[in-house]
N, C-alpha and C positions, 0 to 999 in steps of 0.2 A: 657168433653164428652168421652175422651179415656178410662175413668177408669169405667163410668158405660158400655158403650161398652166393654170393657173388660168385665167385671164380666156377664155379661149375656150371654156373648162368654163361659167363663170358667162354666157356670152353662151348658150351653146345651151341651159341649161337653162333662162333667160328666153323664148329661142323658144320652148323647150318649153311654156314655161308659159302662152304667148298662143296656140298653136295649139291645147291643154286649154281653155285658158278658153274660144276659136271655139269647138270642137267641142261644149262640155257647153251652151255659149248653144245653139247650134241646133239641136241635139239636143232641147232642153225645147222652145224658141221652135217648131218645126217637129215635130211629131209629131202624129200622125192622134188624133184627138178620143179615141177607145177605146183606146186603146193605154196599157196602164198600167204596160209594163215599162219604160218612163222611171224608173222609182222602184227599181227594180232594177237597173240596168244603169250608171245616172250614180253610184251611192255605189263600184258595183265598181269602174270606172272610174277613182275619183279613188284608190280604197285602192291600187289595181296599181299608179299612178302613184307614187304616195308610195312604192309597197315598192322601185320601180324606181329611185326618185331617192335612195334611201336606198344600197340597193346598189351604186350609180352613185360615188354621194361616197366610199362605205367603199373601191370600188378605186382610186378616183381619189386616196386620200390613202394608199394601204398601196404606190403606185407606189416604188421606189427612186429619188428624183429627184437624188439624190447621186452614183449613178451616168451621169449624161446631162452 
């Protein structure tokens, strides 16, 4: 059970991580000329994301998969 659980874990975190990369590309690519909270907003972005996939893995391995 851990290893399909794994792999569907490691697929949506990929999603995850191509719809982050969309988002932060067009985020910079596409922002109004004065607009300078790009510079604020893509660092918070990427750190929430990191805290999120951090705590993501810590449940996703603290699961009991012994019992399934």
């Amino acid at each position: 059970m851990f290893a399909i659980a794994g792999t569907i874990f490691a697929v949506f975190t990929l999603v995850y991580a191509f719809l982050v990369a969309s988002v932060l590309y067009h985020l910079r690519q596409y922002t109004l000329p004065g607009w300078t909270a790009t510079r604020i907003v893509v660092p918070i972005f990427f750190i929430l994301s990191i805290i999120f996939l951090v705590f993501a893995t810590y449940f996703f391995f603290t699961i009991p998969w012994e019992q399934f």
